[in-house]
N, CA and C of each residue as an Amber inpcrd file, in Angstrom:
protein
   657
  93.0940000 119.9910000 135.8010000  94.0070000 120.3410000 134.7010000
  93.7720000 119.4100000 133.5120000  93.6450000 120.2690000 132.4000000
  93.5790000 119.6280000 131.2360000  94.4010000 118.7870000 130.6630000
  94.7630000 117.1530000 130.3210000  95.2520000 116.5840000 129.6700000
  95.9930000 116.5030000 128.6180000  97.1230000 116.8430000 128.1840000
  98.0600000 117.3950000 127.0390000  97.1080000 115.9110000 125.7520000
  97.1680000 116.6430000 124.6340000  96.0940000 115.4860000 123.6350000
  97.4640000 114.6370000 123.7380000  97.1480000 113.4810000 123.1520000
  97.8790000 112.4370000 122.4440000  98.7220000 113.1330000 121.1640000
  98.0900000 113.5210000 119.7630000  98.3200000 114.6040000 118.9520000
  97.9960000 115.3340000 119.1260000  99.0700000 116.7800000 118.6670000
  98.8610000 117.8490000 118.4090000  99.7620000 118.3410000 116.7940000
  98.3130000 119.2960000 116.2410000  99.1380000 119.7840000 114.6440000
  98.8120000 121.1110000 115.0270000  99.7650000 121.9560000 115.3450000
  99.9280000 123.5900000 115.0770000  99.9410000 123.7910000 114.1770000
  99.3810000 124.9880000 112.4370000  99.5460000 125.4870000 111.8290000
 100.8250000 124.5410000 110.8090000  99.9110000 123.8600000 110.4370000
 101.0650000 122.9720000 109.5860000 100.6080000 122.8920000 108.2140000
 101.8150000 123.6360000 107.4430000 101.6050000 123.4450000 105.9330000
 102.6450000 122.8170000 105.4290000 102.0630000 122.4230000 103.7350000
 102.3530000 121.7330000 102.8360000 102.5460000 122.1900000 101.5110000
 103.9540000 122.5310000 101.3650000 104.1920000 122.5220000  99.6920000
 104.8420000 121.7990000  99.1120000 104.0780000 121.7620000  97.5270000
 104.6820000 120.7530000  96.5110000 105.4090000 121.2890000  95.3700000
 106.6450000 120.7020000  94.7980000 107.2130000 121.5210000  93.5250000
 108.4660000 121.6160000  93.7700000 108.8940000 122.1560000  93.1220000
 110.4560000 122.6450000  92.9510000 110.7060000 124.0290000  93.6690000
 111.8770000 124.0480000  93.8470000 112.2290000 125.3490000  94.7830000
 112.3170000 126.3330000  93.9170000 111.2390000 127.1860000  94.5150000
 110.8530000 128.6270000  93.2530000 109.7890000 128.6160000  92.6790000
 109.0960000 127.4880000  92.6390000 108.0420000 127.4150000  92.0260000
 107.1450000 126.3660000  93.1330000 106.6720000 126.5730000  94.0120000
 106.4270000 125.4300000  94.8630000 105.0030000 126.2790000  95.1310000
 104.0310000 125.0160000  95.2960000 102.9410000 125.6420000  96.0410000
 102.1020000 124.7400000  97.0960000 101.4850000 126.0720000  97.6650000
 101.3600000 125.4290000  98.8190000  99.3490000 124.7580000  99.1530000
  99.7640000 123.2710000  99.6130000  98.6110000 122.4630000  99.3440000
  97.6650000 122.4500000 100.3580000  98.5450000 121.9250000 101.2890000
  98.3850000 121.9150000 103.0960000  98.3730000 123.5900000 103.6540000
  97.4090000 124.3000000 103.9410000  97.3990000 125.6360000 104.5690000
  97.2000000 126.0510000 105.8820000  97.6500000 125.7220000 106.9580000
  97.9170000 125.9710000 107.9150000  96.6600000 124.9870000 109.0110000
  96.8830000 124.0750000 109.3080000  96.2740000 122.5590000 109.3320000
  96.1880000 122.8320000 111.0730000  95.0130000 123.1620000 111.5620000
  95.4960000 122.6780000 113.4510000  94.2490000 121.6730000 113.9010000
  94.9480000 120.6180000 114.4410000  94.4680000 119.4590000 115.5490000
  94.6800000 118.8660000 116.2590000  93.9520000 118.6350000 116.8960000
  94.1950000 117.6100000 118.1300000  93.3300000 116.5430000 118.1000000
  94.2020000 115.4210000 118.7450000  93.4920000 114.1770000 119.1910000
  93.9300000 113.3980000 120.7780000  92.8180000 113.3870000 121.4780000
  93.1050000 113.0750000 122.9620000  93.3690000 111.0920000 122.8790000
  93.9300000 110.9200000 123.9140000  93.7770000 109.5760000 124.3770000
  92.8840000 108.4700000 123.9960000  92.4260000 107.6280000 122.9600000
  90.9040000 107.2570000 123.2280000  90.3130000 107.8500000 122.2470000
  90.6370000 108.8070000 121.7610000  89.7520000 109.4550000 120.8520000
  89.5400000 109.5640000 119.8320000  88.2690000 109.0380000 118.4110000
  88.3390000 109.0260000 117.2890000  88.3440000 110.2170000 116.6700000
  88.5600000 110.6670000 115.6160000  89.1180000 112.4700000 114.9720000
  88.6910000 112.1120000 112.8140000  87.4120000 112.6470000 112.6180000
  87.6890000 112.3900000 110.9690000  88.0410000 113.3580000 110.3160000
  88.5440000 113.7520000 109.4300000  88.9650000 114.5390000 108.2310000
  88.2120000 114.5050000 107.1470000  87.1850000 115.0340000 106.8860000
  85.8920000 114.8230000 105.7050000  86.4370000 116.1300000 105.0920000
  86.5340000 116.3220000 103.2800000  86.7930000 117.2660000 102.7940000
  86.3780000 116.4410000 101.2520000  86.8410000 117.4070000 100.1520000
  86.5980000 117.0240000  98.6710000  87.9400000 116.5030000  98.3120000
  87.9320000 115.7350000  97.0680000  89.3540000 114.6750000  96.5960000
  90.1170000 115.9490000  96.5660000  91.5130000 116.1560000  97.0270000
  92.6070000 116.8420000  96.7710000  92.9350000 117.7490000  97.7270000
  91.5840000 118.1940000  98.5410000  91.6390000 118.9540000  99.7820000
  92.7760000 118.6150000 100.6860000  93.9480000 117.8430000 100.7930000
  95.0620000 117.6220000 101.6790000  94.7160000 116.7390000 102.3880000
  94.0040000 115.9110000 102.4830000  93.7070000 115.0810000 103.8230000
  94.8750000 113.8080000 103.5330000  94.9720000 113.2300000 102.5120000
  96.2310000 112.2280000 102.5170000  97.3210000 113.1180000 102.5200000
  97.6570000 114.1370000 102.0980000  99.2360000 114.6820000 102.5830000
  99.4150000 115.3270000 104.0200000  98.3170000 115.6010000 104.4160000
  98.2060000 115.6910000 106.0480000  98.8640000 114.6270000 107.1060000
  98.1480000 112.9560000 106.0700000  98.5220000 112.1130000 107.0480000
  99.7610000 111.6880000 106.8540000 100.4530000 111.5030000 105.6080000
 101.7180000 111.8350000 105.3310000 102.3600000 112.4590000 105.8070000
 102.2630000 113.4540000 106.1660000 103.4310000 114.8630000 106.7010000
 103.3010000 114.0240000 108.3550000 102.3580000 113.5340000 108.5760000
 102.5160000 113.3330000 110.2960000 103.4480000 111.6310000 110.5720000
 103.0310000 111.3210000 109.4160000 104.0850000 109.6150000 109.6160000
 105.3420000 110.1470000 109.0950000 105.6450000 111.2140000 108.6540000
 107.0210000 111.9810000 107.8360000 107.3830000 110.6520000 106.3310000
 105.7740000 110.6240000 105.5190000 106.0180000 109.8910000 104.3630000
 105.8880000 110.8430000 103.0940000 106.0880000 111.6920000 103.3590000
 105.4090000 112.5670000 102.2790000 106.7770000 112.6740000 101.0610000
 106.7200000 112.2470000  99.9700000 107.3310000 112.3830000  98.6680000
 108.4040000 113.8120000  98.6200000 109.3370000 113.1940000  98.1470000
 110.7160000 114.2670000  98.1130000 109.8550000 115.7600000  97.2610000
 108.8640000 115.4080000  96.2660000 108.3950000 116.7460000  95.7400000
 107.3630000 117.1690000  96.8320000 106.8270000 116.7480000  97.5690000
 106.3710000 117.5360000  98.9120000 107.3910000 117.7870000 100.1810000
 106.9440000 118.7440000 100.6740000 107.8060000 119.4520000 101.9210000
 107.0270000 119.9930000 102.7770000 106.5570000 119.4770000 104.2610000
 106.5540000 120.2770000 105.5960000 107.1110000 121.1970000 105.3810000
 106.0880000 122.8630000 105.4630000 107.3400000 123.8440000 105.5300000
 107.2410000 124.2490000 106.6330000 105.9640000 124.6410000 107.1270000
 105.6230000 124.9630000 108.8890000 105.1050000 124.3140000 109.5760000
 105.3050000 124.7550000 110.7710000 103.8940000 123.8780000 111.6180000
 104.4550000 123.4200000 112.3950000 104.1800000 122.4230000 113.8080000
 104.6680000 121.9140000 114.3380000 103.6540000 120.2240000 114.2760000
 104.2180000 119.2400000 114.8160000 103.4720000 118.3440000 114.7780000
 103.9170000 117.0010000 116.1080000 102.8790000 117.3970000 117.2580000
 103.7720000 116.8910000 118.2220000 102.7580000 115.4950000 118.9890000
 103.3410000 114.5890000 119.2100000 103.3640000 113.4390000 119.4300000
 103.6290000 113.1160000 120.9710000 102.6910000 112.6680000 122.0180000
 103.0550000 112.7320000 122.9660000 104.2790000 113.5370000 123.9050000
 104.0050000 114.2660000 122.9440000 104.9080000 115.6080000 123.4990000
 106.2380000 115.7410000 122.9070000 106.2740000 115.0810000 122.1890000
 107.4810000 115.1370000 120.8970000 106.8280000 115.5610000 119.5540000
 108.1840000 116.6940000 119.3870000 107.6090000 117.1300000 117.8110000
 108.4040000 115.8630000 116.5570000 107.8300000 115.6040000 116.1510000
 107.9010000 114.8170000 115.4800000 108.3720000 115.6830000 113.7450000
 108.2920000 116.4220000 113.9910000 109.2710000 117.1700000 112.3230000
 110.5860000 117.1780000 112.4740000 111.1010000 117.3330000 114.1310000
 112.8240000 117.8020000 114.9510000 112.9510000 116.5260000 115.0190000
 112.3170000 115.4390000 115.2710000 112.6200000 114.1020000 115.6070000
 114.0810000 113.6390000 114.2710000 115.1920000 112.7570000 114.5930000
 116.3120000 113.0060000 113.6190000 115.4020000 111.2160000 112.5750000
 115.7910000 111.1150000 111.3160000 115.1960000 109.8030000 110.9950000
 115.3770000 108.4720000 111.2820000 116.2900000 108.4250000 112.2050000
 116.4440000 106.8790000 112.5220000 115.0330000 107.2060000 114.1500000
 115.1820000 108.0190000 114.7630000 114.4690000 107.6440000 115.6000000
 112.6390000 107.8650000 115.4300000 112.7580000 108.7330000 114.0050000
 111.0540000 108.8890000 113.4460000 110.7300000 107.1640000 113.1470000
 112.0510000 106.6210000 112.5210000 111.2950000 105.3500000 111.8600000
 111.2120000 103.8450000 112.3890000 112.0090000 104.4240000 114.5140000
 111.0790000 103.5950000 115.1670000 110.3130000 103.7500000 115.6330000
 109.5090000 105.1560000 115.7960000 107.9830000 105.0120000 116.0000000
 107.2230000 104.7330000 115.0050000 107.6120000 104.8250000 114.0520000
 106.2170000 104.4800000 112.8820000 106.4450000 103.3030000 113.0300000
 104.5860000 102.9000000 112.6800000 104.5250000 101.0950000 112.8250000
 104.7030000 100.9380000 114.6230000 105.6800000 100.9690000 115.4340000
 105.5150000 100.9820000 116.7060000 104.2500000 101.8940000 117.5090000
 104.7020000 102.9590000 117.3900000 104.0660000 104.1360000 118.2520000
 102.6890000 104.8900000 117.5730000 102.8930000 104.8410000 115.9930000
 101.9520000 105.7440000 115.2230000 101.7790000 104.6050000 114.0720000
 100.6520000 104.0090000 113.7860000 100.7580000 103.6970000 112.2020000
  99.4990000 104.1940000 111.3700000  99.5750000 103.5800000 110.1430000
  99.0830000 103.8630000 109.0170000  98.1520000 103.1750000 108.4760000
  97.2660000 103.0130000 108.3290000  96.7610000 102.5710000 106.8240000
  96.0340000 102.7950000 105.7710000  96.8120000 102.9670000 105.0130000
  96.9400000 103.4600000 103.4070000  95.6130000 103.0020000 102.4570000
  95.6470000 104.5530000 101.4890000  94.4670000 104.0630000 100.9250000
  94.0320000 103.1590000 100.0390000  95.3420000 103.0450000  99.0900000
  95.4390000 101.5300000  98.2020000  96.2590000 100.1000000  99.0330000
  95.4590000  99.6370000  99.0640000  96.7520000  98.4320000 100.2960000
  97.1240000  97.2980000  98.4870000  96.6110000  97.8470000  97.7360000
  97.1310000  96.1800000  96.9820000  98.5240000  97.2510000  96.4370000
  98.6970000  98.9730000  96.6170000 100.4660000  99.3960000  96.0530000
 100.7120000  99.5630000  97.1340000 100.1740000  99.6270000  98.4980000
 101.2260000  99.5060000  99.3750000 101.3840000  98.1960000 100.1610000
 100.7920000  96.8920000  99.5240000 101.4920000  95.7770000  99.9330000
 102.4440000  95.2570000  99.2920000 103.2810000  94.4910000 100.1070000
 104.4510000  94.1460000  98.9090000 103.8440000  92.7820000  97.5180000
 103.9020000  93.3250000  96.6680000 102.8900000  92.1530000  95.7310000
 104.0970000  90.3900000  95.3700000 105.0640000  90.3650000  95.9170000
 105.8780000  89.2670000  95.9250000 106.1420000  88.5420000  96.8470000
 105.6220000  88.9810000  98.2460000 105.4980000  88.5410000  99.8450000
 104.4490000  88.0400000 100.3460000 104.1640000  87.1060000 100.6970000
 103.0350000  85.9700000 100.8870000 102.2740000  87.3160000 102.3720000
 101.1590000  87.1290000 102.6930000 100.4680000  88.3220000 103.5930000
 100.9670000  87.6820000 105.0690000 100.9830000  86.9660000 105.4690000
 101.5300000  86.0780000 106.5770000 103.1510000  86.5460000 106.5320000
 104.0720000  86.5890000 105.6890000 105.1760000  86.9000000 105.8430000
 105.9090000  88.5940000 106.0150000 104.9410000  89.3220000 105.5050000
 104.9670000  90.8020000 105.7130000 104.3730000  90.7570000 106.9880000
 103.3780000  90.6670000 107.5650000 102.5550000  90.5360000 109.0310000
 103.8990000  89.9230000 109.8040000 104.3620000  88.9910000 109.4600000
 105.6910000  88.4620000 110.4170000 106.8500000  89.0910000 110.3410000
 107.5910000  89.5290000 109.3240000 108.3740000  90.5940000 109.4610000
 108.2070000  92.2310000 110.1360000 107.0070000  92.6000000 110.1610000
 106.8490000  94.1300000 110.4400000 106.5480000  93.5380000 112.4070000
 105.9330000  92.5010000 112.4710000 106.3860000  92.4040000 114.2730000
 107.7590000  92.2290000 115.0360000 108.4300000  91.1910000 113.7160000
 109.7610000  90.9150000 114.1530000 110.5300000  92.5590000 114.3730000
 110.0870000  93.1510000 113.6140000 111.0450000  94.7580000 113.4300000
 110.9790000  95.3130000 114.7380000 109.7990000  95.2250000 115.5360000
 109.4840000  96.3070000 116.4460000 109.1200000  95.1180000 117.6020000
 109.2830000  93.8290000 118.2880000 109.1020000  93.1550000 118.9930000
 110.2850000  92.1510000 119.2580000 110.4260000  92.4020000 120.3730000
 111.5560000  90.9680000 120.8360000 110.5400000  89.4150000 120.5700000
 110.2470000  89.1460000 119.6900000 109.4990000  88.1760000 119.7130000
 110.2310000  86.9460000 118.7500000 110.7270000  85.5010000 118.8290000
 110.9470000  84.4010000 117.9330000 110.4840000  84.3270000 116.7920000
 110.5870000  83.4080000 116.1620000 109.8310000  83.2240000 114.5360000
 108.5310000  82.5700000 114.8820000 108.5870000  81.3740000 115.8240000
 107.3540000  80.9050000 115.8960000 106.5680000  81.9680000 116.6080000
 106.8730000  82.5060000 117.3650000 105.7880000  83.5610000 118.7490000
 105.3810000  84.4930000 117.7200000 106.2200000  85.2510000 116.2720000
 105.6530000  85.9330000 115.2940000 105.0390000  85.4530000 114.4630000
 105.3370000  84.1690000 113.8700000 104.3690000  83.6250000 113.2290000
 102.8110000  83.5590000 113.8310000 103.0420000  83.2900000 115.1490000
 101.4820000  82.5160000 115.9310000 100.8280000  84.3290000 116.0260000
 101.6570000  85.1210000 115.9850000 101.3610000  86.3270000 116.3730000
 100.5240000  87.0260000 114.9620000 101.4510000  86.3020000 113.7980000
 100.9840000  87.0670000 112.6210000  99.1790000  86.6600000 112.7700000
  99.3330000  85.1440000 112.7350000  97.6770000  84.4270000 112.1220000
  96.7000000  85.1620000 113.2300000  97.2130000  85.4380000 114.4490000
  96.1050000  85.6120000 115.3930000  95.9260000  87.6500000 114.9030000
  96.3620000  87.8700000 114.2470000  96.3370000  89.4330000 113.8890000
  95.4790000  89.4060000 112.8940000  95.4310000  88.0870000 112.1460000
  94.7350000  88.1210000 110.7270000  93.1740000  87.4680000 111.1130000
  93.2460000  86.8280000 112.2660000  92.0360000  86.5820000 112.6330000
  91.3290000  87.5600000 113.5650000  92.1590000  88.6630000 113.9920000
  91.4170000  89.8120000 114.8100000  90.7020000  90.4370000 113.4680000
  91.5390000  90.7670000 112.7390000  91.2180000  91.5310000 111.6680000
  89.4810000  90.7490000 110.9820000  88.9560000  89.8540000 111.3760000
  87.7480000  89.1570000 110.4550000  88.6110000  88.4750000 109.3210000
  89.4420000  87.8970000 109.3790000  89.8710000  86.4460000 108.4390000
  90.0920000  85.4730000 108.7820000  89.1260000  84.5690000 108.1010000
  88.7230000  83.4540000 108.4620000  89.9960000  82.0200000 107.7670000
  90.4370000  81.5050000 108.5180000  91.4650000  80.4830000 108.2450000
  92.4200000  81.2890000 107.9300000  93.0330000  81.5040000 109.2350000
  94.1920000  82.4990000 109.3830000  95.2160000  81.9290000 108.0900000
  95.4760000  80.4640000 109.3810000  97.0110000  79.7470000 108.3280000
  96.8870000  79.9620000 106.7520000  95.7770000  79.8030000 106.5380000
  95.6420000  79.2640000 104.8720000  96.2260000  80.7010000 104.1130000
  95.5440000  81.7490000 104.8700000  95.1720000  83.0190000 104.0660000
  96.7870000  83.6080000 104.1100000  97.4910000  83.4190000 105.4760000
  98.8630000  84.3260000 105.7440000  99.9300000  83.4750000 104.9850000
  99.1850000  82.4730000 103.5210000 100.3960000  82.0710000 102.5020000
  99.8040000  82.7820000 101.3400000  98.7640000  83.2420000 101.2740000
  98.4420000  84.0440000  99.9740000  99.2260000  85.5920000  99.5260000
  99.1190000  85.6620000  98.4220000 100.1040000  86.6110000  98.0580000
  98.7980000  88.2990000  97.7430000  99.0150000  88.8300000  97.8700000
  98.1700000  90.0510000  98.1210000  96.9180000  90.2050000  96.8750000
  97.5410000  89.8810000  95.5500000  96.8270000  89.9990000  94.0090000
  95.7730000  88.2420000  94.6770000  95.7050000  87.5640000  95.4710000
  95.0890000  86.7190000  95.2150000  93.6710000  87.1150000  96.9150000
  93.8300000  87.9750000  97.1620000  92.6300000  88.9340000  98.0510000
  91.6800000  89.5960000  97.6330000  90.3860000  89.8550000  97.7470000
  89.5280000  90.4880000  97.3430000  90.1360000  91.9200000  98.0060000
  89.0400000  93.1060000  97.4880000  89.9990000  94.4410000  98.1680000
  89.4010000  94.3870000  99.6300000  88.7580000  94.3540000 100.2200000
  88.1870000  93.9570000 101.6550000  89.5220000  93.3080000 102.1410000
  89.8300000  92.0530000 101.7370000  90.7860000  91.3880000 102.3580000
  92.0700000  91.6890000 102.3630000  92.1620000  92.7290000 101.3220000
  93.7490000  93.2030000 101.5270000  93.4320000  94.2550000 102.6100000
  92.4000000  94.7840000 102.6190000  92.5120000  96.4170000 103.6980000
  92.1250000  95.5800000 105.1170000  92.1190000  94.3910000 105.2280000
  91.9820000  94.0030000 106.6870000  93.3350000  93.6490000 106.8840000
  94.2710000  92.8970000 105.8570000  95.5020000  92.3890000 105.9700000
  96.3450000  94.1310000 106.5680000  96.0360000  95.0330000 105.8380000
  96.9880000  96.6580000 105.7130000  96.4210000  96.6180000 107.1060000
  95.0330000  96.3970000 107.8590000  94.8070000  97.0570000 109.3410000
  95.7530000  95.8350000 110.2440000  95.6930000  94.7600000 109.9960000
  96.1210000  93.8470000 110.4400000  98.1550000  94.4960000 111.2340000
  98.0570000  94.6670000 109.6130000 100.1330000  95.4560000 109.5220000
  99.7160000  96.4230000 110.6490000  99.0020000  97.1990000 110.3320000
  98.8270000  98.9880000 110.9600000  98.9230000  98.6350000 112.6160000
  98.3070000  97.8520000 113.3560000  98.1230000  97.2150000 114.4900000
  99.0390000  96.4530000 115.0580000  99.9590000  95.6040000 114.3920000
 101.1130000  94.7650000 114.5550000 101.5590000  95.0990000 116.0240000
 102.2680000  96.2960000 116.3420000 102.8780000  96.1440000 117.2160000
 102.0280000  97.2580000 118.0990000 100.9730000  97.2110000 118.1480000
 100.0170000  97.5160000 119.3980000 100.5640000  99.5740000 119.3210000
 100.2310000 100.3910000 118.6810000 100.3800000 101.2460000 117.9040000
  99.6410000 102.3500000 119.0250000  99.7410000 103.6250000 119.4780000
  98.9280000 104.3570000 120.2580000  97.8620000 105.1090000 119.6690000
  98.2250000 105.5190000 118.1920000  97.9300000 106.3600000 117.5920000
  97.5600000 105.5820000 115.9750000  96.3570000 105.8300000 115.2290000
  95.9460000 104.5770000 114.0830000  95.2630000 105.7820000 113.0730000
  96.2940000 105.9930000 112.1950000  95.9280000 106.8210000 110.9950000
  95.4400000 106.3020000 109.9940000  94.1160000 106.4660000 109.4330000
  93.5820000 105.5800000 108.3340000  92.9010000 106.3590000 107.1860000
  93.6340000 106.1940000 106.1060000  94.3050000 107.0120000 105.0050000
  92.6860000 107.0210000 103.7770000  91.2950000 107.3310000 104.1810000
  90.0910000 106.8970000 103.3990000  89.9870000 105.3590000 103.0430000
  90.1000000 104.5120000 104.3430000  90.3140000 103.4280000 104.2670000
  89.1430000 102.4960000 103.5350000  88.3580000 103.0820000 102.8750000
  87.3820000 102.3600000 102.1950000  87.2170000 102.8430000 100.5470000
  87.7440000 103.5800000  99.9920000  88.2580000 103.6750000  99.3970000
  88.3810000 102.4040000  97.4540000  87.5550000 102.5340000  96.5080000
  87.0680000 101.5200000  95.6460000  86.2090000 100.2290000  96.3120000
  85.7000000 100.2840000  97.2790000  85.1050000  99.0560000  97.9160000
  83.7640000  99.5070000  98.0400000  82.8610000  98.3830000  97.7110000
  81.4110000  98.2780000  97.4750000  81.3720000  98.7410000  99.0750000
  79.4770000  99.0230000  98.7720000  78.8270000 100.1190000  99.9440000
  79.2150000  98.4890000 101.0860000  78.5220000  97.6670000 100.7960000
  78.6340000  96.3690000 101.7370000  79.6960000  96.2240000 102.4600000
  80.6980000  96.0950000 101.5430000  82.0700000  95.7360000 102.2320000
  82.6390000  97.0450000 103.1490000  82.7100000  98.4760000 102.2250000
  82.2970000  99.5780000 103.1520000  82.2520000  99.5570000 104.9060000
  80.6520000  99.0730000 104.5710000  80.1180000  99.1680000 106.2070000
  80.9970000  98.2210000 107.0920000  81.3410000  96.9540000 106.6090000
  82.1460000  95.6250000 107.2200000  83.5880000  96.4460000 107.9170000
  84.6080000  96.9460000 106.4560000  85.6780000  97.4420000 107.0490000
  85.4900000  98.5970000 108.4530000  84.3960000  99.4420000 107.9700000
  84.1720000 100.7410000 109.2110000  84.1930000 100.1460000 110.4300000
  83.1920000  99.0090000 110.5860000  83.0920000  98.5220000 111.6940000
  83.5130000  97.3160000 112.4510000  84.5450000  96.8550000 111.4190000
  85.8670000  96.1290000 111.7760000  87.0060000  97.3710000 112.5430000
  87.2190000  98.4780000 112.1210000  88.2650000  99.2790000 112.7290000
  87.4410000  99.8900000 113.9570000  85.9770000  99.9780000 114.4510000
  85.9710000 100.4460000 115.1210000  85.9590000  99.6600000 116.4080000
  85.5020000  98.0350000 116.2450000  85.7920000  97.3350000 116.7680000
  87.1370000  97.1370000 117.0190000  88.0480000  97.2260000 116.3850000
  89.8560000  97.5340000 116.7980000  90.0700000  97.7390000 117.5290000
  89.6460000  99.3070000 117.4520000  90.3430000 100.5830000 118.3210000
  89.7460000 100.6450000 119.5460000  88.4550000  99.9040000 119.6730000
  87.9320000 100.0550000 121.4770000  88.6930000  98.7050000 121.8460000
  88.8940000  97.3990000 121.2210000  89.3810000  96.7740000 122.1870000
  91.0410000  97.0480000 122.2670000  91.7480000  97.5990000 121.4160000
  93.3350000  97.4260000 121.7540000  93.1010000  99.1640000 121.9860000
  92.0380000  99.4350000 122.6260000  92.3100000 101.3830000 123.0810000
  93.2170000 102.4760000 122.4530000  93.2640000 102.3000000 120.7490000
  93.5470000 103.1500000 120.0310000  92.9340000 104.4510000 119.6810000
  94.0690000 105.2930000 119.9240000  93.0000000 106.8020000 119.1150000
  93.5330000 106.6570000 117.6080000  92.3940000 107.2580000 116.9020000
  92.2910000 106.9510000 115.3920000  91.9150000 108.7290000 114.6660000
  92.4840000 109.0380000 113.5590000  92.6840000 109.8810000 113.0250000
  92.0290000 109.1440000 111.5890000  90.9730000 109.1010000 110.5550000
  90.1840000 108.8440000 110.0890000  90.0440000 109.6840000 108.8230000
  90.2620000 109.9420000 107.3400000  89.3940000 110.5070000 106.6010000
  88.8140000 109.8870000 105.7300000  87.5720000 110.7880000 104.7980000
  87.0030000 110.6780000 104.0770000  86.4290000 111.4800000 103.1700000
  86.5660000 110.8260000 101.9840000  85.9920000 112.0840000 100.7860000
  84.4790000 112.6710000 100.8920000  84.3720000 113.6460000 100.5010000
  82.9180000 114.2880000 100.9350000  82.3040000 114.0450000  99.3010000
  81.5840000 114.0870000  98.3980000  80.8820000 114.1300000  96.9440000
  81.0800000 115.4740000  97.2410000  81.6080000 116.1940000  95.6510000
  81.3500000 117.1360000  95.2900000  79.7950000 117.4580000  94.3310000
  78.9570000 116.5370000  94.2970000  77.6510000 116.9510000  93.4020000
  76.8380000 117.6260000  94.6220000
């Protein structure tokens, strides 16, 4: 007997707009992802692949709307899920990481102190056991002098180093499921190859399945 996937997306669309005038972006979307298993999303800029991954963390902007579809999560649909209990699996159970990390880090929070708050949220863990927890996350991630780096403030990172800090967050609390939002994204071909194979190194040792896109060139 076949294995129920980890994810499943039935026929799931996406419209944007005002009611009456709304259109639809996301057109009837189906996938799966098993246990273990990496999954990419290659399409052209605008093709839905970031409001895809949106609609499945339930981040998607008040002018976008899930209208169909189902979207189920170890066997929970996750659209019926009510919001206090969607927003303790995200970050716990399912996370993210986003394609700009320097607007979705907080730019006034030292990187060490966001890394220590987002474990404290979802871990019975002390200040020191999160602290020791943050630096050793920032050194899985390939950063070198944990302590030094988890007092820097995000504008003082190269973009490499903020998108290891965002995988660093995404991982925090040991996550089943690792959505990564064209995670390379303005970064030289070099650094590129570094991040790819920093996450893939991730996901085999903490046994994450990963959901992955990337822009295709339209020339």
């Amino acid at each position: 007997m076949q294995a129920e996937p980890l994810l499943r997306i039935e026929g799931l669309r996406v419209v944007v707009g005002a009611r009456g005038r709304q259109h639809e972006v996301v057109c009837g979307v189906d996938l799966d992802v098993a246990k273990g298993e990496v999954i990419g999303l290659v399409g052209e800029s605008g093709s839905g692949k970031s409001l895809t991954a949106l609609a499945i963390m339930r981040l998607l902007l008040p002018s976008a709307l899930a209208s169909e579809g189902r979207i189920v999560f170890d066997g929970v649909d996750l659209m019926q899920l009510p919001r206090r209990a969607m927003n303790e699996r995200r970050g716990r159970d399912i996370a993210m990481i986003f394609q700009d990390p320097l607007t979705a880090l907080n730019p006034a929070i030292p990187v060490g102190r966001q890394l220590y708050d987002s474990i404290r949220a979802h871990q019975p863990l002390g200040r020191r056991a999160a602290m020791a927890h943050a630096e050793e996350l920032l050194h899985l991630v390939g950063i070198a002098h944990s302590r030094e780096r988890a007092r820097a403030y995000p504008h003082e990172l190269s973009g490499g180093m903020r998108q290891r800090v965002m995988t660093a967050l995404a991982v925090a609390s040991g996550p089943e499921l690792l959505i990564a939002d064209e995670p390379t994204t303005a970064l030289d071909v070099t650094v590129q190859a570094q991040i790819m194979a920093m996450l893939d190194r991730i996901r085999r040792e903490l046994a994450i399945s990963c959901c992955s896109s990337a822009t295709t060139s339209t020339s």
